[in-house]
Residue, then its C-alpha position, 0 to 999 in steps of 0.5 A: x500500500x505504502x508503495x502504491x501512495x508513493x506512486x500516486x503521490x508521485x504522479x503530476x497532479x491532473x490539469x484543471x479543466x480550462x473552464x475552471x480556470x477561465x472563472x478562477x480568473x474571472x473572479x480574481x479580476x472581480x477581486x483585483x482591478x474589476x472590482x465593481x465598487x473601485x471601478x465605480x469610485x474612480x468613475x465618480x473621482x473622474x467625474x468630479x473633476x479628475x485629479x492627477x492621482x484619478x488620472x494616473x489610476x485611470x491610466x493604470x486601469x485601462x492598462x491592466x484591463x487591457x492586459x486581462x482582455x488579451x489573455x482572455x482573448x489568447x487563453x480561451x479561444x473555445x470559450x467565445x460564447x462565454x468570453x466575447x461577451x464578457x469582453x464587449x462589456x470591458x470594452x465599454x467600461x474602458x471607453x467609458x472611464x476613457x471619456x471621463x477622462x478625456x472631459x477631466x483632462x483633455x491634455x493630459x489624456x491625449x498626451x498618453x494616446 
């Protein structure tokens, strides 16, 4: 028996299905920079007038959002029906906070286009 564990322990451990994978990373973005309240606090933080920091965050943000859309994008090709929809709506979310932006600092902005 002991040699039979021995054996299994040894072997690599069984790849996660990739749609597991694909709602892990779902949920961590949900967690990190997708996070429905922080998105909507650099919104209103934007809105109000955009300072430098609100810039700088807005900036950093589309940035990472940007990374997250071309991993959804590579990773989980079988996955349209899941991830083109999930992207549509990042994509608004980008244009969105981009406007914001623009209407805060128009310069600034277009300087980093």
């Amino acid at each position: 028996v002991d040699a039979a564990a021995l054996r299994a322990s040894a072997r690599p451990a069984a790849p996660r299905p990739q749609f597991a994978q694909l709602h892990a990373e779902l949920r961590s973005w949900e967690e990190s920079l997708g996070e429905p309240a922080s998105t909507l606090r650099l919104s209103a933080d934007l809105e109000a007038g955009g300072t430098a920091a609100a810039l700088a965050r807005e900036e950093a943000w589309q940035q990472g959002s940007a990374t997250f859309l071309r991993r959804l994008e590579i990773a989980y090709v079988g996955f349209e029906d899941v991830v083109c929809p999930l992207q549509l709506a990042l994509y608004e979310v980008k244009h969105g906070l981009r406007l914001q932006a623009m209407a805060a600092s128009p310069t600034v902005v277009a300087a980093q286009d």
